[in-house]
Each structure stands twice: as structure tokens, then as C-alpha cells.
N, C-alpha and C positions, 0 to 999 in steps of 0.2 A: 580950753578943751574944744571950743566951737573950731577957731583957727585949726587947730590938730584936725578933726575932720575934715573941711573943707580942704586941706591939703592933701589928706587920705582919698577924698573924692578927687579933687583934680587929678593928681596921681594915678588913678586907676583909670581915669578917662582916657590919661593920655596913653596911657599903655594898652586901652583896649583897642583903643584907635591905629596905634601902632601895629595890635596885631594884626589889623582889617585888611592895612595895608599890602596890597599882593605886589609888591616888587622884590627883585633882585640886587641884593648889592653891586655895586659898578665894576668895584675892582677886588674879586676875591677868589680862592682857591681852595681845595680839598687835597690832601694827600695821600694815598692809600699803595698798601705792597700787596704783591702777586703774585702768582707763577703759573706757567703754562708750558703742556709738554707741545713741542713742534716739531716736524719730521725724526720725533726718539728722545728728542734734546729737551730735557726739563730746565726753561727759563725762568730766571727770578727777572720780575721788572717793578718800577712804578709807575703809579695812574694819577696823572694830576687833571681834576677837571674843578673847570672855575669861570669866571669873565674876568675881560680884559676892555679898557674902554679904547670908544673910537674921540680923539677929541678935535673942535674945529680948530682954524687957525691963533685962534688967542687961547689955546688951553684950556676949552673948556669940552666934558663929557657931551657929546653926540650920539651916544649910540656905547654900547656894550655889551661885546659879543661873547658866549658860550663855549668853551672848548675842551677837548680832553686829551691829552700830552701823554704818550707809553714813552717810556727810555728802559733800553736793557740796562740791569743792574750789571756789577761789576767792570766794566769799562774802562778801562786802565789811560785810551786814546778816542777821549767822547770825537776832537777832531777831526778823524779820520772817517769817523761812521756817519755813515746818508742819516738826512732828517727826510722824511717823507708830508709832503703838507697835501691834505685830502679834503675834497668840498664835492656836495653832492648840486644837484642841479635845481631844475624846475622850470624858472627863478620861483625861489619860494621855498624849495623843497631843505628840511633839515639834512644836517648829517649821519644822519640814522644809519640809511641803506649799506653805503661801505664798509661805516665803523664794526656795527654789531653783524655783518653778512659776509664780509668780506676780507679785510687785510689785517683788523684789530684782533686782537688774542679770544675775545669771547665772542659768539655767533648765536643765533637765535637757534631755538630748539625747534625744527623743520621735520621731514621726511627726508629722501634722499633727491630727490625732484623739486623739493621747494618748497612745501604746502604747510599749512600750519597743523601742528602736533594741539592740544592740550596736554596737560597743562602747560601753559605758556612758559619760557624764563627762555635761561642763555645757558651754552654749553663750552666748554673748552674748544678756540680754534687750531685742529693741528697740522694747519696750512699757514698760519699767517703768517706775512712778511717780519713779526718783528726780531724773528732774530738776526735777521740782516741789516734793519734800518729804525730807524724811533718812528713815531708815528705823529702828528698831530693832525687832529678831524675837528673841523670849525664850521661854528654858525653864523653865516652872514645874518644880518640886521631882520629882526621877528621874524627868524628859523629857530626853530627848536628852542632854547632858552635864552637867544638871544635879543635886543629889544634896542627901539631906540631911546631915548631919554631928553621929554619923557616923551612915552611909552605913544600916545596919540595927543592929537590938536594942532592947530595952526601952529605952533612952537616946531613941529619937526620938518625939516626942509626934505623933503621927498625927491628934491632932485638929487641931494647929496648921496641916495643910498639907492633908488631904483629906475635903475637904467644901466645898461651894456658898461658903460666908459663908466658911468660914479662908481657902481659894485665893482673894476678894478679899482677905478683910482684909489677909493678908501680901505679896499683890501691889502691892497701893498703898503700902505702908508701902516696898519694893523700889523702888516706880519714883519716888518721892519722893527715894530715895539716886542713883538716878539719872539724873534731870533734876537734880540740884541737883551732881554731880559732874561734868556736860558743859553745867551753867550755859544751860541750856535753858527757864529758868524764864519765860522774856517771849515763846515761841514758841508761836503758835499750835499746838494740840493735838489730835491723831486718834488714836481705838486701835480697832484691826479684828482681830475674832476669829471664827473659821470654826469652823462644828458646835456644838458644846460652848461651846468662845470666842463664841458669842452669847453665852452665857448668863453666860457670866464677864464679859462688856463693859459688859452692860448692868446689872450688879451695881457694877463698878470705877464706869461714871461718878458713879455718885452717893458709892462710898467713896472717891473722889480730890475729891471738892468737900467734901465733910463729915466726913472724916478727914483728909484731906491739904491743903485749900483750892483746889486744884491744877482750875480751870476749864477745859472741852473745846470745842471747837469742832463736832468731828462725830462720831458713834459708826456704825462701818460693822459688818454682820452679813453675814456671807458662809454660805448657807445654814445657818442658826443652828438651832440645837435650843434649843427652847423647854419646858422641861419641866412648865407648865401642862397640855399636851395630849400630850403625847410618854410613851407608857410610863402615860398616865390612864384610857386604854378610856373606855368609853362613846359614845354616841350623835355626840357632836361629834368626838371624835376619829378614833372608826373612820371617818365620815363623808367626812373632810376628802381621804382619799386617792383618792377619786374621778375630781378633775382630772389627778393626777401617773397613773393608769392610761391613762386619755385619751391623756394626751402620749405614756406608754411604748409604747401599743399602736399608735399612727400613727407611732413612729419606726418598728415595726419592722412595721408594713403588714397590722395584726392588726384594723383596726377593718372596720365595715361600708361598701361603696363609698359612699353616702350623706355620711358625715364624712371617708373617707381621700380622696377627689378635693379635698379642702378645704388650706388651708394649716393649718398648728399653732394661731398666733394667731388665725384666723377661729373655730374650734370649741375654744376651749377657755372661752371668756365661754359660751358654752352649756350645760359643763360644771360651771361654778364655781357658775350659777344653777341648776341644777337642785340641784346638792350643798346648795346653802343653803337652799333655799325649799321640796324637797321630801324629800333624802334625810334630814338629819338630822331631821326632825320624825315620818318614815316611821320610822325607828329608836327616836327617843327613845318611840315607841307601844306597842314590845317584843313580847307575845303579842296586845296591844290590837289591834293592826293587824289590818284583814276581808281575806280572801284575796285578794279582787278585787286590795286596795289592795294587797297585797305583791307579786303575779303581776303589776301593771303597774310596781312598782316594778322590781322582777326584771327586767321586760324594758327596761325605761331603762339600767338599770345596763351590762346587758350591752351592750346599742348604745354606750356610752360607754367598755368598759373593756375589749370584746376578750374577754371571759372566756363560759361561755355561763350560760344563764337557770337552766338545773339546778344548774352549780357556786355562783350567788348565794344561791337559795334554799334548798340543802341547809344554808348556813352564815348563814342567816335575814338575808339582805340584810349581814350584818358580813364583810366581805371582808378577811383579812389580808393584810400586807403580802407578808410571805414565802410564802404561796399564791399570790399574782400571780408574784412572779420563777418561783417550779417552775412552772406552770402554763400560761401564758400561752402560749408556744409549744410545749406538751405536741404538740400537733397538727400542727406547724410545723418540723419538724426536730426535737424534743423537747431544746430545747435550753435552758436555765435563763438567767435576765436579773437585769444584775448590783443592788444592794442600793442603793449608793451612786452609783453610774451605769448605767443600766439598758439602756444601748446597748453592755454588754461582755456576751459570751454564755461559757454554761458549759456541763461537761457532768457529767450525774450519773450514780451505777451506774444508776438505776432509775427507769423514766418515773413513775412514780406515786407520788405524795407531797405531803406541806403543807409543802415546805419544802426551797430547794437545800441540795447539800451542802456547799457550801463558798460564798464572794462572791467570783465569778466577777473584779470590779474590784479588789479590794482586794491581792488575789495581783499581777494586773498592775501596780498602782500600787510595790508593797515590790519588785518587780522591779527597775523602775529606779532609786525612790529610794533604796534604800537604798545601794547602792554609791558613786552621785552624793553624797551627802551627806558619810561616810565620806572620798571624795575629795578632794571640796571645799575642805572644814572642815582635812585633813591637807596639804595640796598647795599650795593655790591660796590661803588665808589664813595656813597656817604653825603652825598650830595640833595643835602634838602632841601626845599622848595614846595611852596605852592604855586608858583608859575607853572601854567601849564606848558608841555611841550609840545610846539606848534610841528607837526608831523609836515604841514603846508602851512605858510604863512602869508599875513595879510600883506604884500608887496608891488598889487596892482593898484592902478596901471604901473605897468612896464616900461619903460622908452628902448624900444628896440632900434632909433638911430645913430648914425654913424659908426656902423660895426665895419671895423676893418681889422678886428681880431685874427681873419684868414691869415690877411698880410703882417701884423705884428707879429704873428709867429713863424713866419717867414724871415725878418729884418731880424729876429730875435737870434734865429741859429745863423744868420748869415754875421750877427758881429759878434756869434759865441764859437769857437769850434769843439765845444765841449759837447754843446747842448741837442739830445737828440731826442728820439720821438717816438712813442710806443701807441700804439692805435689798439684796442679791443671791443669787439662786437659778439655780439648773439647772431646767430643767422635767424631766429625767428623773433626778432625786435621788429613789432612794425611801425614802431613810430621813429627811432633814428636807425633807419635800417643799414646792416653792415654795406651796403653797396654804397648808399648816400657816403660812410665813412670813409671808403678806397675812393671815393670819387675827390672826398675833400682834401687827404693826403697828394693825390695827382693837381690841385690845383693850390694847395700852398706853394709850391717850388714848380710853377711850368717848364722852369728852364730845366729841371734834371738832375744839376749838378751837387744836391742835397740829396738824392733818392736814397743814399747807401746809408743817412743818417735816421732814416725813416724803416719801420716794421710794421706791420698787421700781423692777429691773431684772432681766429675767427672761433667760435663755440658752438654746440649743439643746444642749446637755449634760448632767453632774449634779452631783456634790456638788461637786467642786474644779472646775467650768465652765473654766475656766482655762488645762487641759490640752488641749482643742482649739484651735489655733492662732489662728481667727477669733474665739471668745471672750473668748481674751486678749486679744488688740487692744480689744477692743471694752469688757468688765471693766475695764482698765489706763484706758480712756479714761473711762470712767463715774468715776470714783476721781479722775481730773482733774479732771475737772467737779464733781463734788462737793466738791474744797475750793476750787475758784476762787470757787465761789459761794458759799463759806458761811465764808471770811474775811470777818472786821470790818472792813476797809480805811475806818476809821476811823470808822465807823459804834457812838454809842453804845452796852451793854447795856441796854436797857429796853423796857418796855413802850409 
């Protein structure tokens, strides 16, 4: 009898201990059916979300990542239909944002602007791409429910997973396991990453052709940071924010009556030519520049950016980003405009300063996302867990060397003739502003001779465009169009 206890006791120890334990299984999945109506058309699909590991070179788990997989139901030619592969950015950032706001079947329950609604949850998307393409939306390594293994300590190689080159390399080598376990291999291929995920995408397409053999059809950037110019200073880069003050300042009726009687698109080619032709060579002049020439640049700038002649010239024509949000409507309700959409307003203790206190969008966005996700993912796919979902994950430091992402995705269409290239921005993103984006498409290809393989599509929003309701429609539609047209439907590779 004693024995019988003590076994009843260890037994329960170990299973209380078990329960304590907060991890993820490595390699597992949920299955669940759906349907959603999309422009009329009621879709049946499935929702596969689970982890998949990342392993090192002797086979063993490093890392095991989070994902959730839509496929249209009935499909008679799965090989014909695009796979869509979707990563959001930061570095750090889950895949929240596109999944539930943008291209996935379910979308967060918003206004028509963006803002968060209570009661929280998710609503039917009837915009989303999926009945044209499958979807999958992944979490790189401690984003959202993904993790490395284990989880923290000197055990985890940090350079394996954060940095520009590791988050390709081990991403490609991940999506190679899975395309080749949902036998995806003869499907035409898209991967689209917003912010940051530019800069991871345009990295993968070339490490999925020449590590993986794994050929793409389109590479989509959903206001992408390019970190050529992002975080570089100088003359081109301070420069470039010119057009995206333009846009900020005529959303919010801040410009002179001369350009705000105008539409957005009529004055902002006004904008883009002057930034090119006179600001940046006005800047790259530095102390060279004659007063005349800086007093008349001063007075351009401010006609174009809503700020006045004195605030450009005290900060010698280089206008920072975050001086515009404090600023900008200093005189105007003194109300601060947000970082990443600059049509959400804040408010700070203190009118005067280089710099709000907090992004005014960013707050509203974790609002609703983050309960919607949390939801979703436990409710409505079946996916339980006590891991939490890291909305941002702990993935600093960074190694932001050796980015030649620009040019990988250059080498990339130059040895694909298939593979092309879909650009989206917000005009009122001020932190990858649409301008920095046409600036980065004109220097992946100097020579020209790719330009026809290349689009921009510009929005009346900002960084996640997506979030006002007209945008989506309109975003969801552009993403349509861009893989109708840019299937091989039988059409050689070659020159």
C-alpha cells in the first residue's frame, strides 16, 4: 500500500510539473474548415496552423516556428494554383498584421479607417486574396508563437537566427521543408513581406533560387524598409522625406491654400521633382551652400511640408522625421501625428519638442490586435496554448551587416524571367515612406532594363494601408492583378 502511494505521489508530481511547463510542441498541427464569402463567391477552405522545426546541420531542432496554412477547398489542379508565402517585419514583429488585416479570410473587427471597435474579435474578409492563391503566414524565431529551442541560455546560437543573412538563410532552408511536406513544389510562388519583411524577401528570393533551387514568380513589398537609406543619414536620405510631409500635411489641411485646393496625386509629382532635382544636391552642398540658395530652399520646403521657414533653417534644410510628427500641428491643436500612419493624432505632456512621446498609431493598432489574434489563433482555429504571443519579440541585437538584399533581388530576376515585382505603400507612412520605396525600386535595376518587370501602388493611408476599408479593397485587388499577370500560363522562361 505504501509503494501504491508513493507511486500515486510521484505520478502526480510529474504531471503537475508537466503542466507548469509552458512550451510548444516542436513539430505539430491543428486542422480546422471554413468558409468565407469574397467578392459574392462563398469559399470553403482549410486552416492549418501549427509549428514546424528549424533543425541544425546534424538534425537536430533549433528553433520551431508558428504558422497557419489556408488552401481553397475543392481543387481539382492544387499545381496550378499560387502558394502565397506572407512574413511581417520589424525584425521581431509577428505575423499578425497581414494575416488578420489583410490578405487572410478573417480581419479584425475595426471602423472603416482603422481604429479599434469593442468588442474586440475578427470578422469575415471579402477582399482576401484567397480565392485566387493559398496562403501561408509565418513566424520567424520568438515572433508570435514561435520560439527557439530551447527557448533562452547560452544553448541558443543567436547568430543562427538574428541577423539580415541568418533570418534568410534559415528561412529558406524552413520553407523548403515546407513546400516539400504540402507537396507544393510545381506551384507557382509569391512571398510578401511588409516593413522589415521587404528586406527579408528581397533577400529570400535569391536564397530560395540558389540555396534552395525553389524559383518565384513575384516578390510583393508592402511598405518595405530598405536599409540602404533607412537609419543611413545624409543628403539622399534625409532628402527623401520631403514627398511623405507633402502627403502628411494636405491630409491634415496644414499645407499653403495654393497646393491644399489641389488633390493629393495632382501635387505630390511636384513634390517628388523638387526633392530630386533640388533638395538633395541643396543638402549634399552642407556649409557650401550661399544663403540666398538655402533661404530659397527653406522657403520650398516649407510650402511643401506645412512646417515654417524658421523650423527648416534652424535644422539646416535636414528635417527629421520625428520633428515633423511633434511639430507639424504644434499650432494646430498641438496635437502630435502618428510615425507609421500619420493620420492618427496624439497627444504629449508638452507642446515643445523634437519628438512625440509616444506613436500615437502603434498604441491603437496593439489595441485591437492583439486581443483579435490571442482569439483567433485559441477559438476559431483550436489552437491552444499557454505560450504567449509575442505581438514583438525578443530578437535584439540585430546584426544589420552585410545587407545586399537590394542586389539579391536584382541577381534574382535577372537569372528568373518569370520573376517580378509588386511595390505597396501608404502615402502617409512616415517611417518607410512611399518615396524612400520608388527610390529603392529605381536602384535595384540602375540599368533600366527590368523596369517593365517592376509596379508601384500608392494608398491614401500608411504603413499597414490595409486598415482603412477602401484600401483594402483596392490593395487585395492590386495582389490579384499582380499574379494574373505574372503567371507563366505556359509561356517559356527565357529571354
Amino acid at each position: 500500500m505504501k509503494n501504491i502511494l508513493l507511486l500515486f505521489t510521484a505520478l502526480f508530481l510529474f504531471q503537475l510539473n508537466s503542466a507548469q511547463e509552458r512550451k510548444l510542441p516542436i513539430d505539430t498541427m491543428v486542422t480546422t474548415q471554413h468558409s468565407v464569402t469574397i467578392n459574392g463567391t462563398p469559399i470553403n477552405y482549410t486552416a492549418q496552423t501549427g509549428t514546424q522545426p528549424v533543425w541544425d546541420e546534424m538534425g537536430k531542432p533549433i528553433a520551431s516556428l508558428h504558422y497557419t496554412y489556408y488552401t481553397r477547398n475543392n481543387i481539382k489542379d492544387r499545381a496550378s494554383r499560387p502558394l502565397l508565402i506572407s512574413f511581417n517585419g520589424g525584425p521581431g514583429s509577428g505575423s499578425v498584421w497581414m494575416h488578420l488585416a489583410y490578405t487572410g479570410p478573417r480581419i479584425l473587427k475595426i471602423d472603416d479607417e482603422g481604429y479599434p471597435v469593442q468588442p474586440y474579435g475578427v470578422k469575415q474578409n471579402p477582399y482576401s486574396v484567397l480565392d485566387v492563391t493559398d496562403i501561408v503566414y509565418v513566424n520567424p524565431a520568438n515572433t508570435g508563437y514561435s520560439r527557439t529551442v530551447p527557448e533562452t541560455g547560452k544553448e541558443v546560437d543567436r547568430d543562427t537566427f538574428f541577423g539580415i543573412n541568418a533570418d534568410i538563410k534559415y528561412l529558406a532552408e524552413w520553407l523548403n521543408t515546407f513546400v516539400t511536406r504540402n507537396n507544393r513544389w510545381r506551384s507557382p510562388k509569391y512571398i510578401i513581406g511588409e516593413s522589415y519583411g521587404g528586406t527579408r524577401v528581397m533577400g529570400l528570393s535569391l536564397a530560395l533560387q540558389n540555396q534552395q533551387w525553389m524559383y518565384l514568380n513575384g516578390v510583393i513589398m508592402v511598405s518595405p524598409a530598405d536599409y540602404k537609406v533607412i537609419r543611413v543619414g545624409g543628403p539622399v536620405s534625409e532628402a527623401l522625406n520631403l514627398p511623405y510631409f507633402t502627403a502628411a500635411a494636405w491630409h491634415h489641411k496644414a499645407l499653403p491654400p495654393a497646393l491644399q485646393q489641389k488633390d493629393l496625386l495632382d501635387i505630390l509629382p511636384e513634390s517628388e521633382e523638387y526633392t530630386i532635382n533640388t533638395v538633395i544636391p541643396a543638402l549634399a552642398k552642407g556649409w557650401n551652400i550661399s544663403d540666398s540658395e538655402k533661404n530659397e530652399v527653406a522657403e520650398k520646403m516649407s510650402f511643401y511640408s506645412g512646417l515654417s521657414k524658421q523650423d527648416i533653417l534652424d535644422q539646416n534644410l535636414s528635417v527629421p522625421t520625428s520633428f515633423f510628427w511633434k511639430n507639424l500641428l504644434r499650432d494646430k491643436g498641438s496635437y502630435t501625428v502618428g510615425r507609421l500612419d500619420s493620420r492618427y493624432l496624439g497627444i504629449d505632456r508638452q507642446k515643445l519638442g523634437m519628438r512625440p512621446d509616444y506613436n500615437s498609431e502603434i498604441t491603437s493598432w496593439l489595441h485591437s490586435f492583439t486581443p483579435a489574434i490571442n482569439y483567433y489563433l485559441q477559438e476559431e482555429l483550436k489552437f491552444k496554448t499557454d505560450i504567449k504571443y509575442n505581438m514583438f519579440g525578443p530578437v535584439h541585437p540585430w546584426n544589420n551587416e552585410g545587407d545586399n538584399t537590394r542586389d539579391n533581388l536584382r541577381q534574382a530576376m535577372a537569372q528568373n524571367p518569370y520573376l517580378n515585382v509588386l511595390v505597396q505603400s501608404g502615402y502617409y507612412d512616415g517611417a518607410t515612406t512611399y518615396f524612400n520605396a520608388k527610390y529603392t525600386m529605381w536602384q535595384i535595376d540602375p540599368s533600366g532594363r527590368m523596369k517593365d518587370r517592376f509596379s508601384f501602388k500608392g494608398y491614401r493611408s500608411g504603413h499597414m494601408m490595409y486598415l482603412r476599408k477602401e484600401d483594402l479593397e483596392n490593395a487585395n485587388n492590386d495582389i490579384r492583378d499582380f499574379i494574373s499577370r505574372t503567371l507563366a500560363n505556359g509561356k517559356s522562361a527565357k529571354y
